[in-house]
Every structure is written in structure tokens, then in C-alpha cells.
C-alpha positions, 0 to 999 in steps of 0.5 A: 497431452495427459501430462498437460491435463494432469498438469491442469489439474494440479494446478486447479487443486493447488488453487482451490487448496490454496484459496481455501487456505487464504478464505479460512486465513482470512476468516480466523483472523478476521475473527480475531481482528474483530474481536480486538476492535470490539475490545478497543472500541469498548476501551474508548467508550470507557474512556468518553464515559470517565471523561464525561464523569470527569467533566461532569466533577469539573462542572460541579466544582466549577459550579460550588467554587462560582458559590464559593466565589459569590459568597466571598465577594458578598462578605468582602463587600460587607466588611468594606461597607463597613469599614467605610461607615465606621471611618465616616460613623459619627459620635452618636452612631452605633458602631458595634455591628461594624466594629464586628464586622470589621474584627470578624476578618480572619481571611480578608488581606488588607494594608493601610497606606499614606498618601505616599504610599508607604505600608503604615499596617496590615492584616491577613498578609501571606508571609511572601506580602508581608515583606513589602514596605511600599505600594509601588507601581510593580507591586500595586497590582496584589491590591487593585482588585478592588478601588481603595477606601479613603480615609480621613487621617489628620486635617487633610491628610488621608489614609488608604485602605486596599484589600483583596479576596480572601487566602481561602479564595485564591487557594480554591482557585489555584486548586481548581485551575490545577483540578481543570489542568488535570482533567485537559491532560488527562484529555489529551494525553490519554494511554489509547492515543485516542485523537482529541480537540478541546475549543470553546464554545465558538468551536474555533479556538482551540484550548487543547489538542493531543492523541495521534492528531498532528499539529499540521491537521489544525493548524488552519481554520479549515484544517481545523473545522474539517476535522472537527467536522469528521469527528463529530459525524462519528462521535458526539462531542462532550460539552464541558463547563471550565472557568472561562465558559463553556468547552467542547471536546471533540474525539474519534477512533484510535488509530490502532481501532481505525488500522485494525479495520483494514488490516483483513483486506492488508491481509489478503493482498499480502497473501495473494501478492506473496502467492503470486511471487510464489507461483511464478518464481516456481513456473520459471524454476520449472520451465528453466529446468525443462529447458534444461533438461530439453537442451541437454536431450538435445546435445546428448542426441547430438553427440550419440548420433555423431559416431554412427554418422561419421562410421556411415559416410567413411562406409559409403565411402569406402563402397565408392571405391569398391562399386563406382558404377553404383547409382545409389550413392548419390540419394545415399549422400543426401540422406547422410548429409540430412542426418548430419544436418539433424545432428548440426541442430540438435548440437545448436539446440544445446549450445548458444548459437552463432547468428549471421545477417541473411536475407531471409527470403531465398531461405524461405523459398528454399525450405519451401521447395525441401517441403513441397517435394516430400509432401503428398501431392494434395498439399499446395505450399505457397510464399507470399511476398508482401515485401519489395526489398531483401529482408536482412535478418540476423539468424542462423540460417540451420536453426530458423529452417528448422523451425520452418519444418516443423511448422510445415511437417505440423501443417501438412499433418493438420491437413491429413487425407483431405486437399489442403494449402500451406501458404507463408506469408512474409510482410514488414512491421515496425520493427522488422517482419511478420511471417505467418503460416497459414493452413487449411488443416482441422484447427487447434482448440482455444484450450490447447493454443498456448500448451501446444509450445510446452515440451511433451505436448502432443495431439499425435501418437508419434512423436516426442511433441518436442517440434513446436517447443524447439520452435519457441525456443530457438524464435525466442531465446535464440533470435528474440523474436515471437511465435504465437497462435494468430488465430485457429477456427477448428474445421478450417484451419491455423495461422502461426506468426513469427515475428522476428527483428531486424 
């Protein structure tokens, strides 16, 4: 029993050590995790402020190109106002304002073209357009930006002249579509693998997305508005003004920063999962090699008490012949034939044992009357047949009376001095029957109810506290059956249960 107490012991010591382990584990890492979170969520705030500085470059080039822009169209309609009052300027009128204005242009393209369509002269082409002879349907679209003005040639026969915005117009829209493109990549492609949505100001087309969010989180409308929803709970979107309108960008944390916030309670359940395996890979080492060393206890006993026991019976033998009129030979018989039985089980115990079909009642009964007639006179032992037919069970008959035995031997202990009733009870269940014993002995402590079955368990001074731990074995492993505490009351008594299979 102080085995089993220190062994409590030890345990409780390697769980508070081991749970401190795991506490001062979690805590350092924990630690550490919330530093790098804190460094990643700094990381991502860095990030939305230069994205908002960009946005905010963005707006402001949007802004001096929509200047830009205004001004050049201003100009253009000037130099085309012009050219129209010069064609259509009279003798007396004064035309050198608008011939000024008209020779001023240095950035304005223009081509002159007859009623066919044919290029008759040109001004401020880039060399890709000066290449053109013709203004045809596939070509016409370079100057249709704005309506052509026509111009008296010869009698009936007119001129056109087509213009367009300025060189210095599409080079700083070209420039600031590549500066927009830019700043979209830069988004949606960022080193943090931050999720990011770029829509419009409807917030229900989508311009651009990228990070760690998936094409399949977006693709439906409500897909799309439940993650711009979960975004915007978190982090406020940044509002961008591009070229065509108003934009709005939605973000939210890395998933690096999101997978660090679990990673403790990941942690944890790694460990605890692990300490687990580990205890219980070390229980079933420990109590195989217990079993082991039981077993081989078992058989070596076995096989020391073979000799003596076959040197006795060829002595009782022998004093037969020299002594026929003795009377004592016959108890002497029996107690050789006892210890030869004894050594029979000890040698099963160590071996795998045979198992036969038997009714299991007669041998029941029969272990019943062996007990009763060794027992005090003051213990009654009573079986209890619930059953109407024979109850065929597939055992060996040495080792199951053997449990029978020492369950009794225990009870009758249990009873001690006191009057006291052993009674088995012996009923069917689903899958075969349920023996149980019961006596009316002190009880058994709830602490103590499972220790009962290890080896070396012991409440006795005498005794190897090996008998219920045999018990377990053979019921178990032997006829994969179950033995259990029913249910103990200290003061009145213990019920054990088999219950074995048909």
C-alpha cells in the first residue's frame, strides 16, 4: 500500500512539475508571440500610413493633371475658335491676334484633309502619325476627339481640319495612369501579404484585390460584401481619388499577425496532447513490464515447487507401502494434490492458458462448498442463481476457480471477527452473465477501489497483495472478460462483478 502511496505521490509531483513547465512554456512564448504581433501589427500600421501618403500623392496628381487638363482644353478651344474666325475673317477684319494665336501652336496636332479624306497638311504629328496619308474609318478615331472645322477650299469644295489634345496632354496621362497602376500594385501585391479590396465608390465593383485573399472570397456579391464588411469592423478603409472617381481600399490583418494569435492555445494543445501520449505510452511499458515480471514470478514459483512436490508424493507413497494401516495418508493425499493444483496455476499464470466450454454453475457451487468448509463457522456462503438454463462459458476451469478463491479468501478477511454473509450472485446480461460478490465485510475506500487490482497492493500485513491482481489478469487477458468494484459502503460491505462472455 506505501508503494502505491509514494506512487500517487510521484505522479502528483510530475504533474505539478510538468504543469508548471507547460505554464512557464506558455508564458515565455506567449511573451514572444506578443511581441512579434505587436511588430507585425506596427508593420501593417507602417504600411496603411504609406499607403494613405501615396493615396494622398495620387489625389494630388490627380488633382494638378485635372488642372493641367482643364487648361489644355481651355487652350485647344482657343486655338480652334481661332482658326474658325480666321477662315471665315473678312477683308477688313483684324486678324493678327488670330493669326498669333493660330502660329503660337507648338504642341496642338492637327492634319488638314479634303472632302475625300486624303492628308493635304499637318502640324505637331508624333513620328508614328506622320505616316498616315489617309483618314480612313480604322485611323479616324486619333482625331475624332473633337468635331472637325470646315473650311471653304475653292467654290464648293471644303477643307477639314481635325485636331486633338496636346503631345504634353497624353504624355502626363499616360504618366499618371502608369503613377495609378503603380500605386494598385504596390496595394495589392505588398511584401506583408496584408488582404486588400480596392472598389469604387459603389463598394460593389471591385478594381483590384490581392495579399493572402483568394479569388473564391469575392467572387459572389455577398462573398464580396461580408468580407468588406469583416474589414471594415477592423480597420477603416482608405478612400482614394483615381481617374475614374473615387475608390475605396479595404485591408485587414496578415495572416501571419492572425495565425500568431492562436499559436499560444495551438501551443498548449501540442503539449498537453504530447504529455498525454507520453504518460500513457509510459503506464502500458510500466504495467507490461509489471505483468511481466508477475508472470515470470508466477512460473518460476511454478517450477520450484514442482520438485519438492513430486519428492512428496513418491515419499507418501513409499510410507504407504511401509505403513498401510495408517490413516493419515488420505488428508495427506489431499493437501499434495492442493499444492499440486497451486503449482498447476502458477504455471497457467505464466503461460497462455487453454480455454475449454463449461457450465460454469457446478464450478461455482463447487468452489462454494471447498470455501464454506474451510471458512469460520460465522460466515455464511450463499449462490444465487438468477439463470434457468446452464450457463456455457468458454474458461479454464483451474484458473476462474482460482479467482473464485481469492475473491472469497478476501471477503471472509473483510468480515473478520464479526457474523457476516458471502453471497454470489450469478444473472444474464447482453452478451453473457454477470457474477457478482458480494459481502457484508468493513468496505473498501473509494480511493483505494481501482489500486486494489495493481500488484503489491495490500491493506494486510500478510500476503503478497498478488490475489486480486492475478484475478484481473486471468478475468481480463485470459478470458477477456471484466472484474470491477460494483460499489463499496465502508461499514457494510463490497460488491465485486465479473462479467464474462459466452
Amino acid at each position: 500500500m506505501n508503494l502505491y502511496v509514494k506512487d500517487r505521490r510521484w505522479k502528483l509531483f510530475l504533474l505539478i512539475l510538468a504543469s508548471i513547465i507547460v505554464i512557464v512554456s506558455l508564458w515565455y512564448t506567449n511573451g514572444f508571440i506578443h511581441k512579434l504581433s505587436i511588430s507585425e501589427k506596427h508593420q501593417v500600421e507602417l504600411w496603411a500610413k504609406a499607403i494613405s501618403k501615396k493615396a494622398n500623392l495620387v489625389n494630388y496628381t490627380e488633382e494638378l493633371f485635372d488642372n493641367l487638363r482643364q487648361k489644355e482644353k481651355r487652350y485647344v478651344y482657343l486655338w480652334a475658335q481661332a482658326t474658325k474666325k480666321l477662315i471665315t475673317a473678312g477683308p477688313n477684319d483684324d486678324i493678327e491676334f488670330l493669326a498669333g494665336v493660330i502660329s503660337g501652336n507648338k504642341d496642338i496636332p492637327m492634319i488638314v484633309t479634303n472632302e475625300e479624306g486624303d492628308i493635304t497638311a499637318s502640324k505637331n504629328l508624333s513620328p508614328k502619325y506622320k505616316q498616315i496619308l489617309n483618314l480612313s474609318p480604322e485611323n479616324a478615331h486619333i482625331f475624332t476627339d473633337y468635331a472637325p472645322i470646315k473650311a471653304l477650299y475653292f467654290e464648293d469644295q471644303y477643307n477639314y481640319i481635325y485636331y486633338r489634345n496636346s503631345n504634353t496632354y497624353y504624355q502626363l496621362k499616360s504618366t499618371l495612369n502608369d503613377l495609378i497602376e503603380s500605386f494598385v500594385d504596390g496595394i495589392v501585391n505588398n511584401s506583408l501579404s496584408t488582404p486588400v479590396i480596392i472598389t469604387d465608390s459603389t463598394k460593389k465593383r471591385v478594381i483590384a484585390f490581392g495579399g493572402s485573399l483568394d479569388s473564391n472570397d469575392i467572387n459572389t456579391p455577398e462573398k464580396l460584401a461580408e468580407s468588406i464588411a469583416q474589414m471594415s469592423s477592423d480597420k477603416e478603409p482608405i478612400i482614394v481619388h483615381l481617374s475614374k472617381g473615387s475608390s475605396y481600399v479595404f485591408y485587414d490583418e496578415s495572416p501571419t499577425l492572425r495565425g500568431m494569435r492562436y499559436f499560444p492555445g495551438v501551443l498548449f494543445f501540442a503539449i498537453l496532447i504530447f504529455l498525454i501520449i507520453s504518460y500513457v505510452i509510459f503506464n502500458v511499458a510500466r504495467k507490461s513490464e509489471q505483468s511481466k515480471v508477475w508472470a515470470g514470478m508466477a512460473k518460476e514459483t511454478a517450477h520450484q515447487l514442482g520438485t519438492p512436490i513430486s519428492s512428496l508424493m513418491g515419499w507418501i507413497e513409499l510410507m504407504k507401502l511401509n505403513y498401510p494401516t495408517e490413516q493419515g495418508f488420505g488428508e495427506m493425499d489431499k493437501d499434495i494434490l492442493r499444492l499440486k493444483l497451486v503449482s498447476e496455476r502458477f504455471s497457467k499464470i505464466g503461460s497462455i492458458p487453454v480455454l475449454k466450454e463449461d457450465n460454469i454453475m457446478p464450478i461455482i457451487e463447487g468452489v462454494t462448498d471447498y470455501m464454506q468448509r474451510r471458512a469460520p463457522s460465522r460466515v455464511k456462503l450463499v449462490v444465487v442463481n438468477n439463470t434457468t438454463e446452464d450457463q456455457i462459458i468458454k474458461l479454464n476451469k483451474h484458473l476462474i476457480i482460482w479467482v473464485f478463491e481469492n475473491l472469497i479468501r478476501n471477503a471472509v478477511d473483510a468480515i473478520g471477527t464479526e457474523e457476516g454473509r458471502i453471497e454470489i450472485s450469478v444473472s444474464n446480461n447482453d452478451k453473457g452473465i454477470d457474477i457478482d460478490l458480494s459481502d457484508t465485510g468493513k468496505g473498501i475506500p473509494k480511493s483505494q477501489q481501482k489500486t486494489i487490482f495493481n500488484p503489491g497492493f495490500s491493506t494486510k500485513s500478510r500476503g503478497w497483495g498478488l490475489g486480486l491482481s492475478l484475478s484481473k489478469r486471468i478475468v481480463e487477458e485470459y478470458h477477456k472478460g471484466k472484474i470491477f468494484v460494483k460499489h463499496s459502503t465502508l461499514g457494510e460491505g463490497t460488491t465485486f462483478r465479473i462479467s464474462l462472455k459466452k
